[in-house]
mmCIF file of the N, C-alpha and C atoms, coordinates in Angstrom:
data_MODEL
# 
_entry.id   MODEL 
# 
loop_
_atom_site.group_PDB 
_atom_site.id 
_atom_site.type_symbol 
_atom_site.label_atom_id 
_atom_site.label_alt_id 
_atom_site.label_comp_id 
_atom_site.label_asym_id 
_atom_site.label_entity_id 
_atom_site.label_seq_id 
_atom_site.pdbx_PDB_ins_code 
_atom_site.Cartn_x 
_atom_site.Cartn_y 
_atom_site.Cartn_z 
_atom_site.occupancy 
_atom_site.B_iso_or_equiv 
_atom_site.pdbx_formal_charge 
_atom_site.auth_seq_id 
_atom_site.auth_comp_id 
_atom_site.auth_asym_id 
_atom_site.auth_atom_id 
_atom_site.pdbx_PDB_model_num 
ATOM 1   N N  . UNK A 1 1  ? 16.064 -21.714 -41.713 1.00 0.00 ? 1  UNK A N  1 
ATOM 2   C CA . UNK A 1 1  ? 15.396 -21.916 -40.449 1.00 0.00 ? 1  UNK A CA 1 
ATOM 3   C C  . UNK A 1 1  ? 16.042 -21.005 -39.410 1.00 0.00 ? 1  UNK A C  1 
ATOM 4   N N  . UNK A 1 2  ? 15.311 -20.582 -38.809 1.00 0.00 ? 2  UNK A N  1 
ATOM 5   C CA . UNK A 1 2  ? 15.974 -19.378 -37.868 1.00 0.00 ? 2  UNK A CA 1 
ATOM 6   C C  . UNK A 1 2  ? 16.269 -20.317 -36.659 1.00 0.00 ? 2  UNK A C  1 
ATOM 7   N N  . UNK A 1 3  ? 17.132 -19.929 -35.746 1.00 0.00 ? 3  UNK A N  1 
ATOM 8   C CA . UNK A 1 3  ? 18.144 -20.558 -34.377 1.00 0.00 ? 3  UNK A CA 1 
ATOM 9   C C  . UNK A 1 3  ? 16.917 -20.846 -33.573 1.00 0.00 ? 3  UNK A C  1 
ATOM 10  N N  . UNK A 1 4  ? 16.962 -21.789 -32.806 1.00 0.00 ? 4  UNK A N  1 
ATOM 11  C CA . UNK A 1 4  ? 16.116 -22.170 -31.718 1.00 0.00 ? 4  UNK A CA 1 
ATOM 12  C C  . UNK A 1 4  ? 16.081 -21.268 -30.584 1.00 0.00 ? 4  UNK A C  1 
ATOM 13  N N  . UNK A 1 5  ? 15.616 -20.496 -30.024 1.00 0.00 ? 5  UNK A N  1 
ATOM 14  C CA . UNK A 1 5  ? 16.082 -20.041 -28.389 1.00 0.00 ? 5  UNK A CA 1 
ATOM 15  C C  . UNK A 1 5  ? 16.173 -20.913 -26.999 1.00 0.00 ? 5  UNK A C  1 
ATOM 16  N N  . UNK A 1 6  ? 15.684 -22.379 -27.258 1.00 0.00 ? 6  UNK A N  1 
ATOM 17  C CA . UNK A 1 6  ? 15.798 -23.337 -26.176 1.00 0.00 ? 6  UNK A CA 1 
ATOM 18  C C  . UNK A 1 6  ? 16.435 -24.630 -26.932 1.00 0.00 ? 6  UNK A C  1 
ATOM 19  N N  . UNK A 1 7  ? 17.463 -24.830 -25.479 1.00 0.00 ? 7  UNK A N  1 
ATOM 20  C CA . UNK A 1 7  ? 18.172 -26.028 -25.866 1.00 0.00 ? 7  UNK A CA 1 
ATOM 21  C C  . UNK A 1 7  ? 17.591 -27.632 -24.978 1.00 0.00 ? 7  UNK A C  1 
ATOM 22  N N  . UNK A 1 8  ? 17.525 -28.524 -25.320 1.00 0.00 ? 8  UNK A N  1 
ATOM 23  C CA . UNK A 1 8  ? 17.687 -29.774 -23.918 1.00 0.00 ? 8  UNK A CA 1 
ATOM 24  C C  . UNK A 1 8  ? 18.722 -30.342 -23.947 1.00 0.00 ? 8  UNK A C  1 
ATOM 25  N N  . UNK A 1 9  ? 19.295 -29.935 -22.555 1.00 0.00 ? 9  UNK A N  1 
ATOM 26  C CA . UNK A 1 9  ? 20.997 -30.502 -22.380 1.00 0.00 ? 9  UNK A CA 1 
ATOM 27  C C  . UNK A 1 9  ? 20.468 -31.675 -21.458 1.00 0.00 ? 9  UNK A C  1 
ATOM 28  N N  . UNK A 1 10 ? 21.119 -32.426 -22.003 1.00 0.00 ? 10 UNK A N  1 
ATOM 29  C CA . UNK A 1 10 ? 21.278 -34.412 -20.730 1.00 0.00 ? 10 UNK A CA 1 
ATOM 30  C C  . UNK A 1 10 ? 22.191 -34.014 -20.460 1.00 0.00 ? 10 UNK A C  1 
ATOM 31  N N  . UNK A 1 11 ? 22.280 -34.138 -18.830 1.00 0.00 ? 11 UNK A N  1 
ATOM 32  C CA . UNK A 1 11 ? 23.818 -33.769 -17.849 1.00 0.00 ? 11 UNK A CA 1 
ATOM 33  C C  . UNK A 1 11 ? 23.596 -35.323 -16.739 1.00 0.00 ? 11 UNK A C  1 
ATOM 34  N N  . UNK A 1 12 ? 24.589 -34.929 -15.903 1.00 0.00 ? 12 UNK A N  1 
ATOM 35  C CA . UNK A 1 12 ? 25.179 -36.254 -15.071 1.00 0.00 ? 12 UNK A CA 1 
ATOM 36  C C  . UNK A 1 12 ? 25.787 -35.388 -14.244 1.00 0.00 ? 12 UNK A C  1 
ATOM 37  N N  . UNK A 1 13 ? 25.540 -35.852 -12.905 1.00 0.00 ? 13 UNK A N  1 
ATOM 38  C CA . UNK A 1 13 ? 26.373 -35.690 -12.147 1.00 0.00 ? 13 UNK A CA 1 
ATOM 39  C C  . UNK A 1 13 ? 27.590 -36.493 -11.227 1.00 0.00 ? 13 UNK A C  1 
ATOM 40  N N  . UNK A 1 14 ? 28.386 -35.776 -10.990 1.00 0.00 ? 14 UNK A N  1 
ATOM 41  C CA . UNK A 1 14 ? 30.163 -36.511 -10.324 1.00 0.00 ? 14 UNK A CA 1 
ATOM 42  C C  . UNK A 1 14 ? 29.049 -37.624 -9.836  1.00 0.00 ? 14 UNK A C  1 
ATOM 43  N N  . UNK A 1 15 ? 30.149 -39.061 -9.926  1.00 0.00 ? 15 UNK A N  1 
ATOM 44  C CA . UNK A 1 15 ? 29.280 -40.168 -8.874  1.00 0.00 ? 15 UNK A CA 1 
ATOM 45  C C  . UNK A 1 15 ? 27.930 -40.217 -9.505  1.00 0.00 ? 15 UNK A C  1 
ATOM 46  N N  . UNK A 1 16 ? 27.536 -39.917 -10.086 1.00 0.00 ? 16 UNK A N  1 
ATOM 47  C CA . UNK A 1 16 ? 26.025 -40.672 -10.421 1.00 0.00 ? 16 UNK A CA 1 
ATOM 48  C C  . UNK A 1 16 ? 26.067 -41.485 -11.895 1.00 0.00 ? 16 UNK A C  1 
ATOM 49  N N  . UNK A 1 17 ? 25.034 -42.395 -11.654 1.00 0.00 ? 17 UNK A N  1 
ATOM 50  C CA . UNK A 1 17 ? 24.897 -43.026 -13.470 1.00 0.00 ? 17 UNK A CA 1 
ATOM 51  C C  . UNK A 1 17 ? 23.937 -42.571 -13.869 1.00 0.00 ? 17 UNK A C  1 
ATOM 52  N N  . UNK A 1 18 ? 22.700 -41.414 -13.136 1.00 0.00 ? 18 UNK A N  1 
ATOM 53  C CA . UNK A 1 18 ? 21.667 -40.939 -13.017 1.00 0.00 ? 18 UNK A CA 1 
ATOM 54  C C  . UNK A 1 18 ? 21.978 -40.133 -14.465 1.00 0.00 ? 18 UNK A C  1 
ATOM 55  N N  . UNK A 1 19 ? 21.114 -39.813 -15.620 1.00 0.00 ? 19 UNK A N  1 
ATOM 56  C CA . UNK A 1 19 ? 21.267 -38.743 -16.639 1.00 0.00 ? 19 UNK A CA 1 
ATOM 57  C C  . UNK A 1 19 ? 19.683 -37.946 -16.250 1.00 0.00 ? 19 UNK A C  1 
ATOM 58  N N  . UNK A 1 20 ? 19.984 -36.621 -16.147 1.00 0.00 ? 20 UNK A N  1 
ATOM 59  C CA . UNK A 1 20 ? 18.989 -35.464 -16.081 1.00 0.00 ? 20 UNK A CA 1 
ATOM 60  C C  . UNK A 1 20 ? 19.216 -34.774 -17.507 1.00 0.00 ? 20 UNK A C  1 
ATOM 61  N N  . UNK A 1 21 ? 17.832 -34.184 -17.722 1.00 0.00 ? 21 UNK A N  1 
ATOM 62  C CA . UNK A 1 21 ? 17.446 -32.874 -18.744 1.00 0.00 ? 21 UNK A CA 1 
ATOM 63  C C  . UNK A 1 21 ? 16.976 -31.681 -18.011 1.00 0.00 ? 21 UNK A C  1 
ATOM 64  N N  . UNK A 1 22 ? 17.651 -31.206 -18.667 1.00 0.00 ? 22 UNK A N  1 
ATOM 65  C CA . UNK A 1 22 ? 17.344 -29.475 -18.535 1.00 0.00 ? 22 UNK A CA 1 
ATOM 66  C C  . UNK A 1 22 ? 17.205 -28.363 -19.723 1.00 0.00 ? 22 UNK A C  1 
ATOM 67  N N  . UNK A 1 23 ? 16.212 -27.805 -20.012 1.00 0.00 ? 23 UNK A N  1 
ATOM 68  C CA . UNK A 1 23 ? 15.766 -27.059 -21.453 1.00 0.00 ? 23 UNK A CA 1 
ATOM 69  C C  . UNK A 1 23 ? 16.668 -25.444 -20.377 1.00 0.00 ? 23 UNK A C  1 
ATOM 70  N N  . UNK A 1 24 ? 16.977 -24.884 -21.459 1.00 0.00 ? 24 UNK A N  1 
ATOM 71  C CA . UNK A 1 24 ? 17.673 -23.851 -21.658 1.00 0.00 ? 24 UNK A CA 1 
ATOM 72  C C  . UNK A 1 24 ? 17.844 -22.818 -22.498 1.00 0.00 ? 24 UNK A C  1 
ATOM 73  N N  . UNK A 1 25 ? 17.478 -21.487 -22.182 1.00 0.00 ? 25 UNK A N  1 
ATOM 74  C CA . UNK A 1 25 ? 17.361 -20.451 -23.495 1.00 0.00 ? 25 UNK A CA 1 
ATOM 75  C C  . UNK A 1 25 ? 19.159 -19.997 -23.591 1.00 0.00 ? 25 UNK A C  1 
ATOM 76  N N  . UNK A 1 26 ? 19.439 -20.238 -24.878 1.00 0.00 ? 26 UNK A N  1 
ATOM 77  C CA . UNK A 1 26 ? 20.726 -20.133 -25.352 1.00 0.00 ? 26 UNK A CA 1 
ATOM 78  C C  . UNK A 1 26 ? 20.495 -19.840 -26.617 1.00 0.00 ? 26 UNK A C  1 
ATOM 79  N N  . UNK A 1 27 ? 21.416 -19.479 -27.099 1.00 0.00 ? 27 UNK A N  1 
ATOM 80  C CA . UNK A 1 27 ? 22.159 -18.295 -29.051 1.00 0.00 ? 27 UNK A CA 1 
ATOM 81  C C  . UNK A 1 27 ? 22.567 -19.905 -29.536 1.00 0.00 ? 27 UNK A C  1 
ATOM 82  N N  . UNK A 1 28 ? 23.124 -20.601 -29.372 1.00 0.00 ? 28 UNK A N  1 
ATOM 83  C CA . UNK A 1 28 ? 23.285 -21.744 -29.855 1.00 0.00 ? 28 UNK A CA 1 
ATOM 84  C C  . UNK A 1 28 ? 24.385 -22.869 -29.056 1.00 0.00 ? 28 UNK A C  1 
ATOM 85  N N  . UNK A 1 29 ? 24.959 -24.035 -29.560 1.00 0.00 ? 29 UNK A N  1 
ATOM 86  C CA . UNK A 1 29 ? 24.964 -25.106 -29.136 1.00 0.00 ? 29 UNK A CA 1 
ATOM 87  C C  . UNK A 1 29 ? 25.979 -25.202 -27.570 1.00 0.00 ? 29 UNK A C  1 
ATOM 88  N N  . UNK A 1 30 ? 26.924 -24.419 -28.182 1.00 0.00 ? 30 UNK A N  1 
ATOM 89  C CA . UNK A 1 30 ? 28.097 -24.080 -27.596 1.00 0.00 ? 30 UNK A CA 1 
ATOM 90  C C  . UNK A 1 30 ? 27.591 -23.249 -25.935 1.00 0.00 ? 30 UNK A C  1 
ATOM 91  N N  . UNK A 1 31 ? 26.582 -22.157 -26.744 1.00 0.00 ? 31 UNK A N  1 
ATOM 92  C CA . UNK A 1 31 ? 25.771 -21.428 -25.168 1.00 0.00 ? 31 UNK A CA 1 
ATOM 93  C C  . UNK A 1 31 ? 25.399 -21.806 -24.505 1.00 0.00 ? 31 UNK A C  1 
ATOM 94  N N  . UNK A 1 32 ? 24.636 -23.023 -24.926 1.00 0.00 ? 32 UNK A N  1 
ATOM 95  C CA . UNK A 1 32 ? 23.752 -23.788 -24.215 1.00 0.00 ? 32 UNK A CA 1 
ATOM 96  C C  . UNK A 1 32 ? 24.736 -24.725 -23.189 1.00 0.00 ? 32 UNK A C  1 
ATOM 97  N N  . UNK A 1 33 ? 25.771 -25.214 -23.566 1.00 0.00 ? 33 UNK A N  1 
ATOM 98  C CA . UNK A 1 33 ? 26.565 -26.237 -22.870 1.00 0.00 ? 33 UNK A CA 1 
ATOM 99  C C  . UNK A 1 33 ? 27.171 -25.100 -21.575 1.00 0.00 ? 33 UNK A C  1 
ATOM 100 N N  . UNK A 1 34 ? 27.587 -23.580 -22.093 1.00 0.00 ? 34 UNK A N  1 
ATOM 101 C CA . UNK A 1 34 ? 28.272 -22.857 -21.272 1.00 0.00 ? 34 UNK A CA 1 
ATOM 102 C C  . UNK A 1 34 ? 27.128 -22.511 -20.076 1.00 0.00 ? 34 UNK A C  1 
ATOM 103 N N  . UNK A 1 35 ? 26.096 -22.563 -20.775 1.00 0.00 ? 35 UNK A N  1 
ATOM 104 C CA . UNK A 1 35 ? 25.003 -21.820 -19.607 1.00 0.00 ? 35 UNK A CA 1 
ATOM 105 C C  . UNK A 1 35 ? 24.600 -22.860 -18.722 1.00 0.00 ? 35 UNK A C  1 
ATOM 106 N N  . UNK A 1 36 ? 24.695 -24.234 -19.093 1.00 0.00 ? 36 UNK A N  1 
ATOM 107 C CA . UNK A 1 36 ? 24.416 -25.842 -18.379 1.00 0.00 ? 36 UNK A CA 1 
ATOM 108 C C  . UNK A 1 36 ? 25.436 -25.193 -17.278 1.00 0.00 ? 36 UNK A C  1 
ATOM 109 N N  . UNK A 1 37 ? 26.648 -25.599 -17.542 1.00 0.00 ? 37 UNK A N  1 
ATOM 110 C CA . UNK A 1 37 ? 27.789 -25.316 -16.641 1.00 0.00 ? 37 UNK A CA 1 
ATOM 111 C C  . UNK A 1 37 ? 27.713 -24.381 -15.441 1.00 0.00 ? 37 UNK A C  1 
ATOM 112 N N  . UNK A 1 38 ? 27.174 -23.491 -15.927 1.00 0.00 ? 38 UNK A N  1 
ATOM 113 C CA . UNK A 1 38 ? 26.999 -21.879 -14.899 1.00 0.00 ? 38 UNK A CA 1 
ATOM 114 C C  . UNK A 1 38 ? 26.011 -22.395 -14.073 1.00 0.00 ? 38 UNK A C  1 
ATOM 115 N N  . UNK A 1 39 ? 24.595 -22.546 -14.488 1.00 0.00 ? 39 UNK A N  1 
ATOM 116 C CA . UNK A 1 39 ? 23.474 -22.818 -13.940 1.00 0.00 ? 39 UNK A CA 1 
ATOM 117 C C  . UNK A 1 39 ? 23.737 -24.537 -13.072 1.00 0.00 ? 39 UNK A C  1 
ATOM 118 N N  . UNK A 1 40 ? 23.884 -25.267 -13.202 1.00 0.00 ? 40 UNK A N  1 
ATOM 119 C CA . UNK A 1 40 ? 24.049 -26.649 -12.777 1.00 0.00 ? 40 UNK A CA 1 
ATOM 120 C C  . UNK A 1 40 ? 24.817 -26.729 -11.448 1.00 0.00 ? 40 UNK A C  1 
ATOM 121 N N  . UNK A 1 41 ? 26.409 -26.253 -11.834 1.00 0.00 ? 41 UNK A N  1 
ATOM 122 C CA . UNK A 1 41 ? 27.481 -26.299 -10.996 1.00 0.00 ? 41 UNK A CA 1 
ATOM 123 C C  . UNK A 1 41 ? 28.439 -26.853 -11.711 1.00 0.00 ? 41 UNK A C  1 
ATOM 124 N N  . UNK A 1 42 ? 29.267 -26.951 -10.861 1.00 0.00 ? 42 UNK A N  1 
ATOM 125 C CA . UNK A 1 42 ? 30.452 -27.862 -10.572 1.00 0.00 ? 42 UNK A CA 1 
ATOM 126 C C  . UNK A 1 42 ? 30.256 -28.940 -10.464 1.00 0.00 ? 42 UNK A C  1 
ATOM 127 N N  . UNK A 1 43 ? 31.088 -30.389 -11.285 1.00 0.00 ? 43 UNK A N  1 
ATOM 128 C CA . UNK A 1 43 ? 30.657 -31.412 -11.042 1.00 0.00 ? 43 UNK A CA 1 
ATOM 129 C C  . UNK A 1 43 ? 30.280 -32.137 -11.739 1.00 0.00 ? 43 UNK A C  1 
ATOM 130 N N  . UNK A 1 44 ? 29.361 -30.993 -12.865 1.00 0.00 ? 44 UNK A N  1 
ATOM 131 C CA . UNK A 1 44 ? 27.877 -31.670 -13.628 1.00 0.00 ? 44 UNK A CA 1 
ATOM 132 C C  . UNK A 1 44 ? 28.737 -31.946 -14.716 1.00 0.00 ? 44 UNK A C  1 
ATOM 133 N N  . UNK A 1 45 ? 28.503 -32.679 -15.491 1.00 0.00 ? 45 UNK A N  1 
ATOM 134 C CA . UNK A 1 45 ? 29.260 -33.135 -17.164 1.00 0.00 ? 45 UNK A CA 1 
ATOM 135 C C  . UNK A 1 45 ? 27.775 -33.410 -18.079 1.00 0.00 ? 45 UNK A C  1 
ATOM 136 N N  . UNK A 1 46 ? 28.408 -32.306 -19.316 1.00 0.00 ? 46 UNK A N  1 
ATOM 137 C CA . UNK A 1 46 ? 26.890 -32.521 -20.299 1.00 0.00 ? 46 UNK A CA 1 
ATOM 138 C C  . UNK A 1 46 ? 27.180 -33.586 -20.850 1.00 0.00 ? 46 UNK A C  1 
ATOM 139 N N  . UNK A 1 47 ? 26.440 -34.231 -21.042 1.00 0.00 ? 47 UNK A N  1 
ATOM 140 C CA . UNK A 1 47 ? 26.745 -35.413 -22.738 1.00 0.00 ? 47 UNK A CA 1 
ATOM 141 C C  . UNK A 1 47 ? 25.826 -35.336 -23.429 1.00 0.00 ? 47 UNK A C  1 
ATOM 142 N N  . UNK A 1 48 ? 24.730 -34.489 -23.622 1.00 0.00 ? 48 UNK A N  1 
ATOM 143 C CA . UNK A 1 48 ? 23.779 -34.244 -24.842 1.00 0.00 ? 48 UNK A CA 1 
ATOM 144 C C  . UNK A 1 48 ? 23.656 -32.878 -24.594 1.00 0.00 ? 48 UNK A C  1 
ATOM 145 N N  . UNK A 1 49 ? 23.143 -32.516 -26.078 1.00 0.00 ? 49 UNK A N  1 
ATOM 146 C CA . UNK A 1 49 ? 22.574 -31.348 -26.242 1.00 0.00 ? 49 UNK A CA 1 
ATOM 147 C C  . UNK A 1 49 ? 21.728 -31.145 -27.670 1.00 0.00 ? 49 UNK A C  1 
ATOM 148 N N  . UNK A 1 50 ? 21.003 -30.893 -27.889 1.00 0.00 ? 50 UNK A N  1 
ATOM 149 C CA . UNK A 1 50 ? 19.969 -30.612 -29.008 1.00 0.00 ? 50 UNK A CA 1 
ATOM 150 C C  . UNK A 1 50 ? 19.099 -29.069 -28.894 1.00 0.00 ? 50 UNK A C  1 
ATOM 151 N N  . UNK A 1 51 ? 18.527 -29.111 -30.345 1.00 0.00 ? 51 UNK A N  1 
ATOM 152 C CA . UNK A 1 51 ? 17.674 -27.858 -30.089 1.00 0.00 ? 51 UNK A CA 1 
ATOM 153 C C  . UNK A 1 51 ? 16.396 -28.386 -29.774 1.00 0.00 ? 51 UNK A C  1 
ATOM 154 N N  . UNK A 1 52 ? 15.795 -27.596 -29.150 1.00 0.00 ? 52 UNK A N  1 
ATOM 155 C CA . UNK A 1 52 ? 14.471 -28.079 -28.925 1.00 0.00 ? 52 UNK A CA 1 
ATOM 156 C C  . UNK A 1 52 ? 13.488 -27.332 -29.673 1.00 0.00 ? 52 UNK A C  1 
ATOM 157 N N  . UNK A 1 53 ? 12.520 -28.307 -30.503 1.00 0.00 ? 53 UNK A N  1 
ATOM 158 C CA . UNK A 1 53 ? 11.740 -27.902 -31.528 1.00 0.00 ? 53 UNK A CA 1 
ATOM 159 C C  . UNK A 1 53 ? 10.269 -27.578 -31.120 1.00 0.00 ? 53 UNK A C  1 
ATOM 160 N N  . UNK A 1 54 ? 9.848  -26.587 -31.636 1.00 0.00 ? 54 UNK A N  1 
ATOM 161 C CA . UNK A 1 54 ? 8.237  -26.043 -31.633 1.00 0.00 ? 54 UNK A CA 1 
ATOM 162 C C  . UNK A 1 54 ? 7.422  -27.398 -31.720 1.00 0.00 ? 54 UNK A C  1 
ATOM 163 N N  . UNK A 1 55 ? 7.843  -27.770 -32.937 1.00 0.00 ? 55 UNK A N  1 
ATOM 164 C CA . UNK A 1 55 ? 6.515  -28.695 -33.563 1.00 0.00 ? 55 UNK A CA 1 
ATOM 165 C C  . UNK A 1 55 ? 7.371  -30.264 -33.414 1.00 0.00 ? 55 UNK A C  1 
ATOM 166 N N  . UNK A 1 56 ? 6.083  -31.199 -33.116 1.00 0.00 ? 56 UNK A N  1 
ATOM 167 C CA . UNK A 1 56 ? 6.995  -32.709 -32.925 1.00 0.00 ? 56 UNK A CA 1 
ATOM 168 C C  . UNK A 1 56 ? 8.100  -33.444 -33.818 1.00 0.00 ? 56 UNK A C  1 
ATOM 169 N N  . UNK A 1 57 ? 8.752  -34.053 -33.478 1.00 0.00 ? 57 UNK A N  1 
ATOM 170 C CA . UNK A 1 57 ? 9.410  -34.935 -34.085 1.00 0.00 ? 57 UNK A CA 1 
ATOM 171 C C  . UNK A 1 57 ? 9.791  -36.380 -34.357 1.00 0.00 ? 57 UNK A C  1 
ATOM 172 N N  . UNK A 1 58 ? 9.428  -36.579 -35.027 1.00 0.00 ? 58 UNK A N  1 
ATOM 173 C CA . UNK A 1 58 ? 9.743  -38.398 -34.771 1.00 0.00 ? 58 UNK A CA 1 
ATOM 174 C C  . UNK A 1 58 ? 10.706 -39.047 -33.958 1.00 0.00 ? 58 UNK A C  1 
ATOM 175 N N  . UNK A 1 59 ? 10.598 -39.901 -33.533 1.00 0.00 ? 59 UNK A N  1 
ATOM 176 C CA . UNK A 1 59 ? 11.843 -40.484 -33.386 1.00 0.00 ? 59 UNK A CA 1 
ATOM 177 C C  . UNK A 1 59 ? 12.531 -41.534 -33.605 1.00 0.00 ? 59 UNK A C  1 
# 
């Protein structure tokens, strides 16, 4: 299976119990968390990350 080019990272921000998603074009898992970081700010803490798939998935 070839690499995904989009990730969905669940982030949080300082002080919040609030969890946000954000899809992200990243090389893989690790990119995706570094590029959350850059793009987001300061503050933000990921706690998910997945690839995000073309075709549906169960859940």
């Amino acid at each position: 299976m070839a690499p995904t080019p989009f990730w969905t990272v669940a982030y949080t921000e300082a002080g919040s119990t609030e969890v946000a998603v954000a899809v992200l074009g990243a090389c893989d898992r690790e990119d995706a968390v570094r590029r959350a970081l850059d793009v987001l700010g300061v503050g933000v803490t990921v706690v998910w990350v997945e690839p995000r798939h073309d075709t549906a998935v169960a859940a």
